[in-house]
C-alpha positions, 0 to 999 in steps of 0.5 A: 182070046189073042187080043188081049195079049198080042193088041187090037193091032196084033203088035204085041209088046208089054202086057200084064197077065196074071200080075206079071209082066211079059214081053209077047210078041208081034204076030207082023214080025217076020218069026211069026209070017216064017211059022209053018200053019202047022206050027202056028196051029201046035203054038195056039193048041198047047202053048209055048213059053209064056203063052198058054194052051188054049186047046180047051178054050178052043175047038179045032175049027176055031183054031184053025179060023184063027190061024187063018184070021191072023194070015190074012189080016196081021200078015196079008197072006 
């Protein structure tokens, strides 16, 4: 689910969702290491800007694999 946006790499950048183009952000840049798990949690849950809500793409479990998937192999935590 986040690859598509946010890169292979997890780099982010430009992309084009929906035939709009938008800037998505690094999940390596300092902001997203600073983010709570918690936070990181409620932002892939419901959303947030121009990012979409994926609590009925994902469960919880997935969720919470996700955050930390992205600890581990985008922000060596």
């Amino acid at each position: 689910h986040c690859e598509g946006c946010h890169g292979e790499t997890g780099e982010g950048g430009l992309v084009k969702v929906e035939n709009k183009r938008i800037k998505v952000p690094s999940l390596k840049a300092d902001h997203a290491i600073k983010h709570t798990d918690e936070q990181i949690t409620k932002m892939i849950t419901n959303g947030e800007e121009e990012m979409p809500a994926f609590k009925d793409k994902m469960s919880s479990q997935e969720i919470s694999d996700m955050v930390k998937y992205v600890r581990k192999h985008f922000q060596g935590k």
